[in-house]
LOLODO-837424 format. One record per atom (N, C-alpha, C): atom name; z, x, y. Coordinates in pm, whole numbers. Layout:
  atome      up    east   north
     CA       Z       X       Y
...
# end
This chain:
  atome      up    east   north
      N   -1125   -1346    -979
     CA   -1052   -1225    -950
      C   -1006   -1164   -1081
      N   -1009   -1050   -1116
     CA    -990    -972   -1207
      C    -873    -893   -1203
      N    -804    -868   -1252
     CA    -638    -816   -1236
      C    -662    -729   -1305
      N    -602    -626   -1338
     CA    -545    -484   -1394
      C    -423    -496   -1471
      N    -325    -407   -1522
     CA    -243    -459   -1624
      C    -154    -428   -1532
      N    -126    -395   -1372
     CA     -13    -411   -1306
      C     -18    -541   -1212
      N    -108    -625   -1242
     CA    -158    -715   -1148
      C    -228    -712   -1012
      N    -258    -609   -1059
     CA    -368    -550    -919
      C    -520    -593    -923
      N    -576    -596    -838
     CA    -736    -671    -824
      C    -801    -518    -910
      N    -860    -557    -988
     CA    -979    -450   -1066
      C   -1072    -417    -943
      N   -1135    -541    -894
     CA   -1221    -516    -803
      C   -1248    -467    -653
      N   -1339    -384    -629
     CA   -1319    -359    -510
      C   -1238    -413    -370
      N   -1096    -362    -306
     CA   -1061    -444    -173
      C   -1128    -376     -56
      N   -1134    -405      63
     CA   -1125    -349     157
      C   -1071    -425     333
      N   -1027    -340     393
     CA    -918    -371     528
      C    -957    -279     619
      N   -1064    -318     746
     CA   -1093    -231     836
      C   -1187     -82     781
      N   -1114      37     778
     CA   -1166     174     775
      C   -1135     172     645
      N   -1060     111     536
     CA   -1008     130     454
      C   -1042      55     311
      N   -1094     115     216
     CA   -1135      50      58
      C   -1084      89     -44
      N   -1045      12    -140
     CA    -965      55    -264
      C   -1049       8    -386
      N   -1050      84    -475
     CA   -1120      46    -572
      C    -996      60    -715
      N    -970      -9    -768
     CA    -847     -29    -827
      C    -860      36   -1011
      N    -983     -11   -1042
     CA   -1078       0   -1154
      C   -1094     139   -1151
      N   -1141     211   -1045
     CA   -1216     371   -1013
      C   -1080     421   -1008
      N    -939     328    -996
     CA    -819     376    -868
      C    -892     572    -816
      N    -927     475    -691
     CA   -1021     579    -549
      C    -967     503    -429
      N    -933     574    -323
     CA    -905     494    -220
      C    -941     583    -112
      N    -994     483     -19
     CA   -1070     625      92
      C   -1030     506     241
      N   -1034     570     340
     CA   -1049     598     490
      C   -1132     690     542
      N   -1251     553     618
     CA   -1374     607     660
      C   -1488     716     573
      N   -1460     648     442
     CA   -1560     718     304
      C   -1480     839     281
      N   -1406     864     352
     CA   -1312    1005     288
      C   -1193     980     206
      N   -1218    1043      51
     CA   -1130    1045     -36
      C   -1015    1052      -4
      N    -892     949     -19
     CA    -740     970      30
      C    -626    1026    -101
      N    -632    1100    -112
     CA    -515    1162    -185
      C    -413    1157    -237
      N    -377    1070    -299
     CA    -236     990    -357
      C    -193    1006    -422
      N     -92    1000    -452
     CA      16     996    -617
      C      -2     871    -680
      N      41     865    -765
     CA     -21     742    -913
      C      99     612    -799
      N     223     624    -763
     CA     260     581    -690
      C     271     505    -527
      N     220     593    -445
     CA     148     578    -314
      C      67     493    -332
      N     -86     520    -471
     CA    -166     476    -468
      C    -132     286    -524
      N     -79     324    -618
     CA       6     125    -650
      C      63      51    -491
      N     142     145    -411
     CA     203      87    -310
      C      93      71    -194
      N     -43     151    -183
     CA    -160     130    -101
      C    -234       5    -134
      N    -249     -42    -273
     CA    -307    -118    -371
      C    -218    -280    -335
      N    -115    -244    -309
     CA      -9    -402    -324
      C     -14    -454    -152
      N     -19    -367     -25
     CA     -15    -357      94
      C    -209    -346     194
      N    -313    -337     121
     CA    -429    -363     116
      C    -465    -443      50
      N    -438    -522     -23
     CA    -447    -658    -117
      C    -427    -808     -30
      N    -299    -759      37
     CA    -192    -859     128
      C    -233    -836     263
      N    -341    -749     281
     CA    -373    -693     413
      C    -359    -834     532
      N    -234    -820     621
     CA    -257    -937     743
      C    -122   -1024     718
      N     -61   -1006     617
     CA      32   -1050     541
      C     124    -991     540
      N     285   -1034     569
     CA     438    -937     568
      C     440    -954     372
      N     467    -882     325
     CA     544    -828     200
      C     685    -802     226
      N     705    -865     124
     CA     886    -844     114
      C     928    -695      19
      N    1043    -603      92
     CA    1060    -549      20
      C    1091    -537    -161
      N    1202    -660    -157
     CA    1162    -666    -314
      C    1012    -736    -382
      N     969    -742    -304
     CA     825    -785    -398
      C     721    -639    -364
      N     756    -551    -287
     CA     667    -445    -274
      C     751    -390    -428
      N     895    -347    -404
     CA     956    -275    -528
      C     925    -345    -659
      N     892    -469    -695
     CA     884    -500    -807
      C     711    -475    -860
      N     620    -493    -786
     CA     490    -466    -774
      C     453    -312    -853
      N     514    -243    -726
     CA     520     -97    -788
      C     586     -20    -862
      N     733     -41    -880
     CA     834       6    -967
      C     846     -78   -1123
      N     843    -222   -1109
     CA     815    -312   -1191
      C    1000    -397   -1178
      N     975    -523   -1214
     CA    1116    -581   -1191
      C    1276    -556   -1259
      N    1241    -416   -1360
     CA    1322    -360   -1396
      C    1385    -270   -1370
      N    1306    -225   -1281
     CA    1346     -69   -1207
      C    1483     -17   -1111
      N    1596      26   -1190
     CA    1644      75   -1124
      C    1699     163   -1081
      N    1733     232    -964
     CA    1739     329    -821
      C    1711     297    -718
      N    1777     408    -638
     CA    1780     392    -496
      C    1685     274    -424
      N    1718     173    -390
     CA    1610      92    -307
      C    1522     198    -159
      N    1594     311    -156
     CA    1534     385      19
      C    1394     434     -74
      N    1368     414    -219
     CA    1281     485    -258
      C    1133     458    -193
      N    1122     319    -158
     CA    1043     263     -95
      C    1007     320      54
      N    1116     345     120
     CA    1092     378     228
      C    1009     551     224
      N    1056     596     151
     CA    1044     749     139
      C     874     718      97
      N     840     674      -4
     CA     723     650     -51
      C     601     582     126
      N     684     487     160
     CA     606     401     291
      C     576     576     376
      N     671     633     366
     CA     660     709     505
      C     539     821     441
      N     567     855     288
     CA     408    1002     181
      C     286     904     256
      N     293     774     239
     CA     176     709     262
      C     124     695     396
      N     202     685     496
     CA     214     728     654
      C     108     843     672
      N     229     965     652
     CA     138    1105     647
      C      27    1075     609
      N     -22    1056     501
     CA    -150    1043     469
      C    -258     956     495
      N    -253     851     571
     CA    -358     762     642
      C    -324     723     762
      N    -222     779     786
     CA    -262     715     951
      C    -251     826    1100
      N    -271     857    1226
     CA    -325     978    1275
      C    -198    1009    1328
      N     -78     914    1386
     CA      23     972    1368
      C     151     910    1312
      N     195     904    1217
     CA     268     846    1127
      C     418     819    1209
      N     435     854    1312
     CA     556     835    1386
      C     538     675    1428
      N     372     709    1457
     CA     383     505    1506
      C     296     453    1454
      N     260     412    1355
     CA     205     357    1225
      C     124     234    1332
      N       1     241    1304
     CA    -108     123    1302
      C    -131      78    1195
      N     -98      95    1096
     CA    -198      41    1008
      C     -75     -54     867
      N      27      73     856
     CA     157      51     856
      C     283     -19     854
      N     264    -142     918
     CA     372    -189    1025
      C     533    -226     972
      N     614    -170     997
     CA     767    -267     940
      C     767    -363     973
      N     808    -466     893
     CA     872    -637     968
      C    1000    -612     912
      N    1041    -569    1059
     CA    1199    -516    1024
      C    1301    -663     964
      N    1388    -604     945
     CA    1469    -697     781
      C    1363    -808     677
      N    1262    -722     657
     CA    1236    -806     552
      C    1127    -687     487
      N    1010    -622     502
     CA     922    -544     432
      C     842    -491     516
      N     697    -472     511
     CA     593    -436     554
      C     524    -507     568
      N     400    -486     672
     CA     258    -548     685
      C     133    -463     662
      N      58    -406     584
     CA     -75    -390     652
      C    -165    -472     692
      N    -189    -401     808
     CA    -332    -440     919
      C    -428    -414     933
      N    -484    -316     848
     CA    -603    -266     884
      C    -643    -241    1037
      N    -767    -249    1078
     CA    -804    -273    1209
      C    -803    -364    1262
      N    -726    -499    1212
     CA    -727    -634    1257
      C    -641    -645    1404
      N    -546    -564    1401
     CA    -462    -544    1533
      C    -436    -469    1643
# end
């Protein structure tokens, strides 16, 4: 496995409809280019990696912000929800998404 200098896989991931290329940073749903901020795209990258797996909020914030970072912890949430809008069909009830309420997130891909 090949890491990146944020500790991200260089190499191609993929989860269901969904592929990240970390190296290219390109990330698509169903071969269509997904649209991200340099941000979104780290927090798509840390949550498709772990795909099937709960993430803890402070290990999503340290991943993407880095373990120094500080502000608002809701920053995460605000960021979970840009990333909502943008991959999933209705972001009110997230498939792909999931909260594990008091503790972080899951992505699922199409596994569920």
């Amino acid at each position: 496995m090949t890491l990146d200098q944020q500790g991200l896989k260089a190499n191609p991931a993929s989860s269901g409809a969904f592929s990240l290329d970390a190296a290219a940073h390109r990330a698509l749903k169903d071969q269509h280019e997904l649209h991200l901020s340099a941000r979104e795209f780290d927090l798509f990258a840390a949550l498709i990696e772990s795909a099937g797996q709960a993430i803890s909020r402070a290990e999503l914030m340290a991943r993407v912000w880095g373990n120094q970072w500080i502000g608002d912890p809701r920053t995460l949430d605000v960021h979970v929800r840009w990333l909502r809008i943008k991959i999933e069909e209705d972001p009110a009830n997230p498939q792909y998404i999931k909260t594990v309420h008091g503790f972080g997130y899951r992505f699922t891909g199409l596994e569920e």
